[in-house]
C-alpha positions as CSV (number, residue, x, y, z in Angstrom):
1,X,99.9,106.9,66.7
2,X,98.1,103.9,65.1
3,X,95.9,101.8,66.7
4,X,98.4,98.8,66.0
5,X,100.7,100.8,68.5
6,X,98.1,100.4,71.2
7,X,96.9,98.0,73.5
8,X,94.6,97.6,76.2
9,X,95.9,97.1,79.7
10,X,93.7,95.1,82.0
11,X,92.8,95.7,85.2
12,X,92.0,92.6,87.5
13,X,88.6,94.1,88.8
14,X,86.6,93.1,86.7
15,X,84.1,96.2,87.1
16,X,86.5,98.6,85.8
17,X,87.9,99.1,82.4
18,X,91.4,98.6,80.9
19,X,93.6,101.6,79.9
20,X,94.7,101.9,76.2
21,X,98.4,102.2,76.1
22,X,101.4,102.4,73.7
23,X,102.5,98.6,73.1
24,X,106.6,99.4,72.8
25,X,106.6,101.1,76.6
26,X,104.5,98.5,78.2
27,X,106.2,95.3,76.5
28,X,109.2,97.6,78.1
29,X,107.4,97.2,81.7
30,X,106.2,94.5,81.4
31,X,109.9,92.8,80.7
32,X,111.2,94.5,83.7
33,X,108.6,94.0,86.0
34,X,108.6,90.2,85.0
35,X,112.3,90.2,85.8
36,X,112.1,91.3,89.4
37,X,109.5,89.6,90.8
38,X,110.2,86.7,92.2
39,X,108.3,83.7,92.3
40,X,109.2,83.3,96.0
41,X,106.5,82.8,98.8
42,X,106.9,86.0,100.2
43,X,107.6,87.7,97.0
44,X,108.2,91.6,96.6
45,X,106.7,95.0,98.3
46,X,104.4,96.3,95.9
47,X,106.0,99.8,96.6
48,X,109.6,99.0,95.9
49,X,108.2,98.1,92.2
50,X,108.9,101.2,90.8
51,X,112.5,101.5,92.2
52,X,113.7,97.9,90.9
53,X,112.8,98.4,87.6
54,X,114.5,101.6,86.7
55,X,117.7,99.7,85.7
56,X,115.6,97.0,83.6
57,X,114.1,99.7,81.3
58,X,115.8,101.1,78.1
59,X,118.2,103.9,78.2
60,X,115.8,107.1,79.0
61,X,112.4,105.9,79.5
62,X,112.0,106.7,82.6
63,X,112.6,109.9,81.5
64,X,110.3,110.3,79.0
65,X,107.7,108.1,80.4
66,X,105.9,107.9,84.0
67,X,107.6,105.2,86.4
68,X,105.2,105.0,89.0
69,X,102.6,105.3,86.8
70,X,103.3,102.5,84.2
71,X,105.2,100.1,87.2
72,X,101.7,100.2,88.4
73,X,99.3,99.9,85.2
74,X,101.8,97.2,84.2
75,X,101.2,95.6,87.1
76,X,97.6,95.1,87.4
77,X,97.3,93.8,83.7
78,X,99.8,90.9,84.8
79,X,97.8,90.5,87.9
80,X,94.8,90.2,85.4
81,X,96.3,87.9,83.2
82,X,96.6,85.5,86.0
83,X,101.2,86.2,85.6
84,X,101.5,86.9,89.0
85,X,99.7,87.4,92.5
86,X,99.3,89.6,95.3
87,X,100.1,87.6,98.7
88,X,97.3,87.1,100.8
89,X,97.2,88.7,103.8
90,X,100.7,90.4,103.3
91,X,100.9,94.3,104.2
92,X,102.0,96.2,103.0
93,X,101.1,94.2,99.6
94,X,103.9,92.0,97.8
95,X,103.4,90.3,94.8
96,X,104.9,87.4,93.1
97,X,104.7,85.6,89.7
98,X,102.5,82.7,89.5
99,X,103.1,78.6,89.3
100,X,102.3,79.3,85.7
């Protein structure tokens, strides 16, 4: 695999590093992810992620791939890029997208 095939995911502490991953399977998370969070107040539970994006992702890549794993890689790189939020003081932890 090329390093054009990579990226680097971020994490949104910004004392740890970013994990390089394949580009096609997190553009593939990402898309899902962005579709079923809401941009509601009290958004969505951080562990029914994984669940709701199973039917957004192409046929067989959750077979091939890590679900759990990736939902939540995915997910602190778009917390990191400022995409969407954790709620504050919410537990267990939801997340929604950002105003932006």
């Amino acid at each position: 695999m090329s390093d054009q095939d990579m990226i680097v995911a971020l994490h949104p502490d910004p004392a740890k590093q970013g994990t390089r991953v394949t580009k096609a399977t997190y553009d593939s998370y990402r898309a899902a992810l962005l579709q079923v969070i809401p941009a509601a107040a009290d958004g969505v539970p951080f562990t029914a992620l994984r669940e709701l994006v199973l039917p957004h992702l192409p046929a067989g890549l959750s077979e091939t791939t890590s679900p759990g794993w990736w939902t939540t890689t995915v997910k602190l790189d778009l917390e990191a890029r400022g995409l969407i939020e954790r709620v504050p003081g919410s537990k267990p932890q939801m997340v929604r997208r950002t105003a932006t």
